[in-house]
N, CA, C and O atoms as CSV, one atom per row, in Angstrom:
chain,resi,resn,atom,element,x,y,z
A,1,UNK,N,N,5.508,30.197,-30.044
A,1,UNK,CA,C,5.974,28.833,-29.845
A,1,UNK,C,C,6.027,28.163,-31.202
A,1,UNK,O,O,5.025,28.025,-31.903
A,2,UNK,N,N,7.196,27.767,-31.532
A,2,UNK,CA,C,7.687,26.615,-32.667
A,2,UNK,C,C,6.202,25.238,-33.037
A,2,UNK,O,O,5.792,24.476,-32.161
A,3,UNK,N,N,5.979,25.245,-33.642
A,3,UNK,CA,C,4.965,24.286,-33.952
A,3,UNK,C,C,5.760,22.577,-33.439
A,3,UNK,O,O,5.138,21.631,-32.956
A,4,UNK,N,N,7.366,22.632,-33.761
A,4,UNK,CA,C,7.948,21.508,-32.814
A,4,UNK,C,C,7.767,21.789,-31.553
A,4,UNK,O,O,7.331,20.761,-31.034
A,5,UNK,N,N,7.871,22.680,-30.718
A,5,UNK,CA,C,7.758,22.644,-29.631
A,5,UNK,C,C,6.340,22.360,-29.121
A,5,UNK,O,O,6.206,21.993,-27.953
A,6,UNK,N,N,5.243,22.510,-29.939
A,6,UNK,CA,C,4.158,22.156,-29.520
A,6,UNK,C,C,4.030,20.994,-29.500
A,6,UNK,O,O,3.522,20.722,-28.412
A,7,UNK,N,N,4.216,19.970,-30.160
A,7,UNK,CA,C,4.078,18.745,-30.209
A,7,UNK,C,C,5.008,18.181,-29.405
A,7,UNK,O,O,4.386,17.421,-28.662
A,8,UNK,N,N,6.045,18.145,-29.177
A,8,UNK,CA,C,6.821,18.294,-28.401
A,8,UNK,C,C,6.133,17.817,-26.906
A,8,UNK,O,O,6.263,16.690,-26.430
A,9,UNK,N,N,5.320,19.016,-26.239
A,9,UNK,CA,C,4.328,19.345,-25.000
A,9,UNK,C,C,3.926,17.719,-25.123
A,9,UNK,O,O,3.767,17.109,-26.181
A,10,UNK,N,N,3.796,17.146,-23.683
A,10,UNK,CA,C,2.719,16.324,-23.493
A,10,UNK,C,C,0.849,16.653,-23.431
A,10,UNK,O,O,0.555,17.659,-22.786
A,11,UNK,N,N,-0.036,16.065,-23.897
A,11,UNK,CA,C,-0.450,16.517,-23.911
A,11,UNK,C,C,-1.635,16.953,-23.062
A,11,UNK,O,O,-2.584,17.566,-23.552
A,12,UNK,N,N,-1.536,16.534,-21.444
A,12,UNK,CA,C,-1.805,17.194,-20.465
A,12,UNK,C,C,-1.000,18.778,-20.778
A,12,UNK,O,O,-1.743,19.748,-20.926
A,13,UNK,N,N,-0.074,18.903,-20.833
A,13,UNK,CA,C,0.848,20.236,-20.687
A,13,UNK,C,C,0.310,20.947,-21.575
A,13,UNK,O,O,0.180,22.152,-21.362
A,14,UNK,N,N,-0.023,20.514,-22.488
A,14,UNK,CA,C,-0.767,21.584,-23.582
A,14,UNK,C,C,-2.339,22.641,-23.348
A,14,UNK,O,O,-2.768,23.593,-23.999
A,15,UNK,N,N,-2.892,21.888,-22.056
A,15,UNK,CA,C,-3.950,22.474,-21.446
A,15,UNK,C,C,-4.109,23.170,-19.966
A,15,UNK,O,O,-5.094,23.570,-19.344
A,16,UNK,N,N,-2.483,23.129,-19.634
A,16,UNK,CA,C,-2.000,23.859,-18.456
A,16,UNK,C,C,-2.586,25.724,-18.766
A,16,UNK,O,O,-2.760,26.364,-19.803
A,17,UNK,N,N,-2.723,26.031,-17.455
A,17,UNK,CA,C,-2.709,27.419,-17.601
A,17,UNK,C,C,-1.195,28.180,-17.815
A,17,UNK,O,O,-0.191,27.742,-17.252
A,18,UNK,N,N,-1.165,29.388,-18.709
A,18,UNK,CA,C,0.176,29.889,-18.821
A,18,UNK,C,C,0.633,30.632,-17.528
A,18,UNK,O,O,-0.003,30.343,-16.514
A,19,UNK,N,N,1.515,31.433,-17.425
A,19,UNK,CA,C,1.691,32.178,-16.272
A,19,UNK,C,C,0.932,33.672,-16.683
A,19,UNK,O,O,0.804,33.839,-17.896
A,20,UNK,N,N,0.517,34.562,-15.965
A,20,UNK,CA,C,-0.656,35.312,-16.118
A,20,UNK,C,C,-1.670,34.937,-16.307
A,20,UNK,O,O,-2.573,35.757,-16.468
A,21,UNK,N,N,-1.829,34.102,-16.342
A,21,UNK,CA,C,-3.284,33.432,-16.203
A,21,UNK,C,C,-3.962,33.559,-14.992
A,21,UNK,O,O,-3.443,32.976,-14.040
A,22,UNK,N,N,-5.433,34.441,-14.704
A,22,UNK,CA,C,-5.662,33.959,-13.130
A,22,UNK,C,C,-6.874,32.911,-12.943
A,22,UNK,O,O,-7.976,33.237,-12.504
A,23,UNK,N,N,-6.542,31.707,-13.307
A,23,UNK,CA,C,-7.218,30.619,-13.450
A,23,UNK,C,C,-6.313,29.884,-11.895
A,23,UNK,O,O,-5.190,30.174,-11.484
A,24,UNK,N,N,-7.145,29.053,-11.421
A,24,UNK,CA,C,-6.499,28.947,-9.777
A,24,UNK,C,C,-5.808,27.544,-10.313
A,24,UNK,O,O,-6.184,26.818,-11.233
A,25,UNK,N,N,-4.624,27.398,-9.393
A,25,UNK,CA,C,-4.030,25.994,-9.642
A,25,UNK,C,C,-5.223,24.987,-9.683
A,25,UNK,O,O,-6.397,25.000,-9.316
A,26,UNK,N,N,-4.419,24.150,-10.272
A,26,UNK,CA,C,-4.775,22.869,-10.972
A,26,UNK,C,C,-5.483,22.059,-9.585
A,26,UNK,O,O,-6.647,21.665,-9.518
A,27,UNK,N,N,-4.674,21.967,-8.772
A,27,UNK,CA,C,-4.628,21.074,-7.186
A,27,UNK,C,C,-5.509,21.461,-6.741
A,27,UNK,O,O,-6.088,20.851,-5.842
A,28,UNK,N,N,-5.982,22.785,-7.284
A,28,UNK,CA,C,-6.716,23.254,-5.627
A,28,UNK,C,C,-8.286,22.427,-5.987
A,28,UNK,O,O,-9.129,22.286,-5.101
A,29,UNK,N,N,-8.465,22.013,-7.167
A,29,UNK,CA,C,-10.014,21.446,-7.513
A,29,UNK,C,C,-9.680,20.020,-6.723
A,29,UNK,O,O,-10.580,19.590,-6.001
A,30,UNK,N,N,-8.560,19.333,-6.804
A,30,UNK,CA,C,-7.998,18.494,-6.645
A,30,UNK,C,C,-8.421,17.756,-5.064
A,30,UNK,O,O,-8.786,16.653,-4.659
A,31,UNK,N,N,-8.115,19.124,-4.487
A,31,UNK,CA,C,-8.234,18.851,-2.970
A,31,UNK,C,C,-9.331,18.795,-1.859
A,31,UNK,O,O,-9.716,19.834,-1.324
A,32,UNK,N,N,-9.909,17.378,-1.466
A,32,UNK,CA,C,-10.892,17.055,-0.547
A,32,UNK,C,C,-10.647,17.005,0.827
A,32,UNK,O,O,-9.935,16.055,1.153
A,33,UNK,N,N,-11.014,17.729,1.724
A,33,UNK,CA,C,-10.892,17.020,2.930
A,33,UNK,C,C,-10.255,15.480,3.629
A,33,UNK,O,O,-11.004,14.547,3.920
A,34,UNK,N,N,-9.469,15.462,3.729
A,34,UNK,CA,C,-8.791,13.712,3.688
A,34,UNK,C,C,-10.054,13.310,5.358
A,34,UNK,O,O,-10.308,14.227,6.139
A,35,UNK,N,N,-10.555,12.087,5.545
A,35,UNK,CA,C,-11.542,11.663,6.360
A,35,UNK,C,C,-10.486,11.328,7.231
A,35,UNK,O,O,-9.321,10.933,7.187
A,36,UNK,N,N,-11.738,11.779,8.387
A,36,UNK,CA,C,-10.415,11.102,10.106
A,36,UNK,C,C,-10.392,9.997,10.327
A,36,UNK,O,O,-11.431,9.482,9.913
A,37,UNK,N,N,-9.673,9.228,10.827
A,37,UNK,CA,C,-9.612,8.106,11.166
A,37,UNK,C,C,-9.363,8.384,12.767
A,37,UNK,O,O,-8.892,9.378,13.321
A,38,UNK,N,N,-9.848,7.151,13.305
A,38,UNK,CA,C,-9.828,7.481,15.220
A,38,UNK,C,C,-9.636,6.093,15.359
A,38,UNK,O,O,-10.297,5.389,14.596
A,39,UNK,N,N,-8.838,5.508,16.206
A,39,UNK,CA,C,-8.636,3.830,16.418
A,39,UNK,C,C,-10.076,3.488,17.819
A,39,UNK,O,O,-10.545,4.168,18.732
A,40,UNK,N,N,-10.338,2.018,17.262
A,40,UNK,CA,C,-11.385,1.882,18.630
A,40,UNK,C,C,-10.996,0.742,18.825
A,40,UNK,O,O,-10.352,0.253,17.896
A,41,UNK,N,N,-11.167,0.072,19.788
A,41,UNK,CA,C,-10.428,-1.419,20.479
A,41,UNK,C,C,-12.181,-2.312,20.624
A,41,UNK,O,O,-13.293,-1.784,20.624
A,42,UNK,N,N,-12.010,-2.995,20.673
A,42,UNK,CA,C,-13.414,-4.046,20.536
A,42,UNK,C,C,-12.505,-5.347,21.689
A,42,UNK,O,O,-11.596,-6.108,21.358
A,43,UNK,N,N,-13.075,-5.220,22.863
A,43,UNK,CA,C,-12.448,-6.686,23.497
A,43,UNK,C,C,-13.619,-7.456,23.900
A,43,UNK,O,O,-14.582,-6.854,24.375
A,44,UNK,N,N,-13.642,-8.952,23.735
A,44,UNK,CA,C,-14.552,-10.029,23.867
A,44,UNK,C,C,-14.307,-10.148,25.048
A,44,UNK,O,O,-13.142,-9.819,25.271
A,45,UNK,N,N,-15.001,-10.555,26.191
A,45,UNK,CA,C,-14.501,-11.604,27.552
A,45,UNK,C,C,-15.604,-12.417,27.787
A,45,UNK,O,O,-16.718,-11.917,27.940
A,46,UNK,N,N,-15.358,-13.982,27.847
A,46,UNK,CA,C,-16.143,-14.870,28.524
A,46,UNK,C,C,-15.184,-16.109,27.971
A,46,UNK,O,O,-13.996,-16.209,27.664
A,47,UNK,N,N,-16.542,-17.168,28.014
A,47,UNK,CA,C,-15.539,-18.278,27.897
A,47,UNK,C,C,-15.328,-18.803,26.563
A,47,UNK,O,O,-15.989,-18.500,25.570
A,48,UNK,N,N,-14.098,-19.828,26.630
A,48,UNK,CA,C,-13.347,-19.565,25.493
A,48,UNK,C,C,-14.258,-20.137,23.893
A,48,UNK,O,O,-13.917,-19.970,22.722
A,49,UNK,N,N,-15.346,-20.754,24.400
A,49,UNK,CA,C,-15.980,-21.012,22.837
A,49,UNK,C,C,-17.388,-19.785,22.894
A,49,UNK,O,O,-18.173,-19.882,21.951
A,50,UNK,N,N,-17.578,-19.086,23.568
A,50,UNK,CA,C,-18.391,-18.137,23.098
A,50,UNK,C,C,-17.912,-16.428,22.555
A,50,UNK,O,O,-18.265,-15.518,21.806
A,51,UNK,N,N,-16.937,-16.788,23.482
A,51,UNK,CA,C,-15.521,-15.656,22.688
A,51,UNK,C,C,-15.649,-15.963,20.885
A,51,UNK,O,O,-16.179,-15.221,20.058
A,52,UNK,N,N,-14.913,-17.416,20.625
A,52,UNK,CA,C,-14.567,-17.835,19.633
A,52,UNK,C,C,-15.999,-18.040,18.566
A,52,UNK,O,O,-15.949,-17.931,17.341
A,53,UNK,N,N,-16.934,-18.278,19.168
A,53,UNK,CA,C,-18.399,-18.083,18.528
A,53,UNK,C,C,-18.848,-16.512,17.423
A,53,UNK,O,O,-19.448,-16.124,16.421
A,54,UNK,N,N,-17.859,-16.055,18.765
A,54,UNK,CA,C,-18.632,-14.410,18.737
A,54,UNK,C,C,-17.718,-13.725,17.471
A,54,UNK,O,O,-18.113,-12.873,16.676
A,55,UNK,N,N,-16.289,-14.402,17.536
A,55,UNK,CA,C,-15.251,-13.919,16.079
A,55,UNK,C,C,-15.425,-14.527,14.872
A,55,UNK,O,O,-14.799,-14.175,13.872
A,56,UNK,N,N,-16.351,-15.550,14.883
A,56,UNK,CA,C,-16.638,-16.402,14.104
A,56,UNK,C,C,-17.858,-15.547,13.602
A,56,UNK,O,O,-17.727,-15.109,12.459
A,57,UNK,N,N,-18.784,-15.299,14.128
A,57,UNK,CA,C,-19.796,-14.645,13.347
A,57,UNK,C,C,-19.786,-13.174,13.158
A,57,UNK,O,O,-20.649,-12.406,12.734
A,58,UNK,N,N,-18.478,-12.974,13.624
A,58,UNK,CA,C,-18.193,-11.309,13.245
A,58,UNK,C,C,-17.628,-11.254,11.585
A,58,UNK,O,O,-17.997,-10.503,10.682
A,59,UNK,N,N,-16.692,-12.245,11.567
A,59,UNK,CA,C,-16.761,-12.360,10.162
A,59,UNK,C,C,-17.348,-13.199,9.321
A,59,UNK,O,O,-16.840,-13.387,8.216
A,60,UNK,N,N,-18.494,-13.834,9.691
A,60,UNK,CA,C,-19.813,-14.446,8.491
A,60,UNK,C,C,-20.025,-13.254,8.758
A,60,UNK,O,O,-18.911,-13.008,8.296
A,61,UNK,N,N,-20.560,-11.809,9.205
A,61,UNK,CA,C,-20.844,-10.569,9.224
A,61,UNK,C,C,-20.394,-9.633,8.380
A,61,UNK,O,O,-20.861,-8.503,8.246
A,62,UNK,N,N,-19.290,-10.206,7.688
A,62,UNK,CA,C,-17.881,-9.016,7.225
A,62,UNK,C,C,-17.405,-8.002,7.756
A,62,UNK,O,O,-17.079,-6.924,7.260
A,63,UNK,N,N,-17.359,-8.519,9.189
A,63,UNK,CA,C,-16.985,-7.217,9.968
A,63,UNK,C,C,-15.592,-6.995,10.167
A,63,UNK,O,O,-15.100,-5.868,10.146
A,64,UNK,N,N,-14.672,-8.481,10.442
A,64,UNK,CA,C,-13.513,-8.533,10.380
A,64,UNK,C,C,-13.588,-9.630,10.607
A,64,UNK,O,O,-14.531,-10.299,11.028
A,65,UNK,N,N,-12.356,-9.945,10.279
A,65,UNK,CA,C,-11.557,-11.493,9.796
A,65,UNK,C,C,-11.141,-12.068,11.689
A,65,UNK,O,O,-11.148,-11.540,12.801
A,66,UNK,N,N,-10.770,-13.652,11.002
A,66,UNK,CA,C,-10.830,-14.148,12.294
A,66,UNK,C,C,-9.612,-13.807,12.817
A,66,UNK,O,O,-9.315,-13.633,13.999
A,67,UNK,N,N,-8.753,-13.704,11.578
A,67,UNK,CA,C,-7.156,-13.427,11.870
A,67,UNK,C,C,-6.648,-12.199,12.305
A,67,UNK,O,O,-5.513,-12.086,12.768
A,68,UNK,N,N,-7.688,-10.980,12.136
A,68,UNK,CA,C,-7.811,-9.943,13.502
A,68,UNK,C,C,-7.382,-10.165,14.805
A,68,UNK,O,O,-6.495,-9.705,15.523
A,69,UNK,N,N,-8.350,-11.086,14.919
A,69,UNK,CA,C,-7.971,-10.817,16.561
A,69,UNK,C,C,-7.008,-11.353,16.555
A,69,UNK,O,O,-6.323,-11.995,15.758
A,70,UNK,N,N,-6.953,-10.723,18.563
A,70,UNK,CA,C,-5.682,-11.516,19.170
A,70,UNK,C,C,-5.958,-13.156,19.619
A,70,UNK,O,O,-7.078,-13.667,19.584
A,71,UNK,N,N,-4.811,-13.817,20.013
A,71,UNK,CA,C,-4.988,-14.761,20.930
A,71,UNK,C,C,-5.438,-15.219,21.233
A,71,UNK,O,O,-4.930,-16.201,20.692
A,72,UNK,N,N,-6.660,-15.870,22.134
A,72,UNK,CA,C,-7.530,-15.864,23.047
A,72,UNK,C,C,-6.493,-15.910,24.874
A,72,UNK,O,O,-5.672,-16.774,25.182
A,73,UNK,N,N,-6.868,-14.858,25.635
A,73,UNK,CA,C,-5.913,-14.714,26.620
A,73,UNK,C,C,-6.738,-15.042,27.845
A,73,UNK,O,O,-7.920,-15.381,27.898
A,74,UNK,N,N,-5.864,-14.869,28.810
A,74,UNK,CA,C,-6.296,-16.029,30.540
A,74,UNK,C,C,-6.844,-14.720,30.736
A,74,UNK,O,O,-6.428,-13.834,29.989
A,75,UNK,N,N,-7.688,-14.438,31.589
A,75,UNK,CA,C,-8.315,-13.504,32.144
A,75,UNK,C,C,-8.089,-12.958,33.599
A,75,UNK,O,O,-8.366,-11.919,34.198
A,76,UNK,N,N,-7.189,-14.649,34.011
A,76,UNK,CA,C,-7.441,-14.766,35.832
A,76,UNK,C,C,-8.704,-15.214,36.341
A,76,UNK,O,O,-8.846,-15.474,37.536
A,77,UNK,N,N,-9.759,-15.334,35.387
A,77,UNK,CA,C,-10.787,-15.866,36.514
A,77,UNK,C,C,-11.272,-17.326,35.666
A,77,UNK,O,O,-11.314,-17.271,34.437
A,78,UNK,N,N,-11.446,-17.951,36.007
A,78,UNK,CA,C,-11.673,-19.569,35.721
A,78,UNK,C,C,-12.725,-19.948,34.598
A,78,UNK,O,O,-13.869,-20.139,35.012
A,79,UNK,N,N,-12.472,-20.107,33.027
A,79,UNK,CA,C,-13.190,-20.544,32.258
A,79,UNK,C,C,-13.458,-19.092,31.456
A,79,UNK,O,O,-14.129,-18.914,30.439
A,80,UNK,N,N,-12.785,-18.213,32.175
A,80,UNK,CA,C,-13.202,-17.057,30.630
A,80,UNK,C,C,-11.318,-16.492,30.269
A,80,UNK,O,O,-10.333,-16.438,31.005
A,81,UNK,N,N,-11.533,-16.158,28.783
A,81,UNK,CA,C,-10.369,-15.635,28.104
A,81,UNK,C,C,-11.211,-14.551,27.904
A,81,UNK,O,O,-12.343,-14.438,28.375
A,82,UNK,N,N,-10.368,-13.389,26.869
A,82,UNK,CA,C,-10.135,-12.617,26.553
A,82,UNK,C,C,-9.639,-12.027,24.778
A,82,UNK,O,O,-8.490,-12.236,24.386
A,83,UNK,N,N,-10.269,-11.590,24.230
A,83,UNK,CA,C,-9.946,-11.483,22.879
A,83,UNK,C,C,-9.985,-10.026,22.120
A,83,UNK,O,O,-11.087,-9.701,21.678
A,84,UNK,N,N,-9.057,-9.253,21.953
A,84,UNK,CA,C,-8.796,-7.863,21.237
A,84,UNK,C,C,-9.025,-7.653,19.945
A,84,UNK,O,O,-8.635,-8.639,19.319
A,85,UNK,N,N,-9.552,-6.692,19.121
A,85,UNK,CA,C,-9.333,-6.060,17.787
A,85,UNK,C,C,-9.109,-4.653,18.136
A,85,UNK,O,O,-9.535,-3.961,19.061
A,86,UNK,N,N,-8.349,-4.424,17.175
A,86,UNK,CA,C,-7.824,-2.919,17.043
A,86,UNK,C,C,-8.337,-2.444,15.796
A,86,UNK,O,O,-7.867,-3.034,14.823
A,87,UNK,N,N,-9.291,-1.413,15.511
A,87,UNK,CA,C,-9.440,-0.725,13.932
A,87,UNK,C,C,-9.303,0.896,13.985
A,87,UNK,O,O,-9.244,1.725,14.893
A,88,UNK,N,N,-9.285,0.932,12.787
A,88,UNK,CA,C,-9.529,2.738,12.984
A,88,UNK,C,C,-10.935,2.672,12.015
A,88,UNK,O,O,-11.476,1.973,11.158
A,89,UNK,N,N,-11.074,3.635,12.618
A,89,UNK,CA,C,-13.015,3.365,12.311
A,89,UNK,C,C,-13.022,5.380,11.201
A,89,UNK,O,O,-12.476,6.343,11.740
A,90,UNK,N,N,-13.514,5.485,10.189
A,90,UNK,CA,C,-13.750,6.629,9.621
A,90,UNK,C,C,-14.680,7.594,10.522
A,90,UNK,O,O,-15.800,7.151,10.777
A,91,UNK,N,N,-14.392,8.664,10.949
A,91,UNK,CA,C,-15.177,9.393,11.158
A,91,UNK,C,C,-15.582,10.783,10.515
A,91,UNK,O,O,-14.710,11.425,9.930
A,92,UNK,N,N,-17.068,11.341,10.616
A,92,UNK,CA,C,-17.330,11.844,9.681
A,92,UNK,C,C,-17.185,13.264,10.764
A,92,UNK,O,O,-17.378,14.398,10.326
């Protein structure tokens, strides 16, 4: 190799393995297990300020934001709503 062409090389490329080399790709050190993710649903039901109590101190908690949830929704039965989060939670 031309001493221009060496300089030339970036100089990551200059510490590549050549071909015959049996040094294992580069990637394969590279590569971790990617972590699962699994979605879990969290729904509140009662009435509408202990619902709203309960999202309120989920995030003084840092568990999630108020703007998570949904709505607050009718339930059908008199004086309680209804309130959803959706996350995907890491599993190991």
């Amino acid at each position: 190799m031309a001493q221009s062409e060496k300089f030339a090389k970036s100089q990551p490329e200059q510490y590549l393995p050549t071909q015959g080399n049996n040094a294992p790709p580069l990637n394969q050190f590279d590569k971790k297990p990617s972590p699962k993710r699994e979605p879990i649903k969290h729904l509140l039901i009662g009435s509408p300020k202990a619902v709203t109590s309960t999202i309120h101190l989920l995030q003084v908690l840092s568990y999630a934001s108020v703007g998570d949830w949904s709505a607050l929704l009718p339930t059908g039965n008199p004086d309680e709503v209804m309130s959803i989060l959706s996350r995907q939670i890491l599993m190991q």
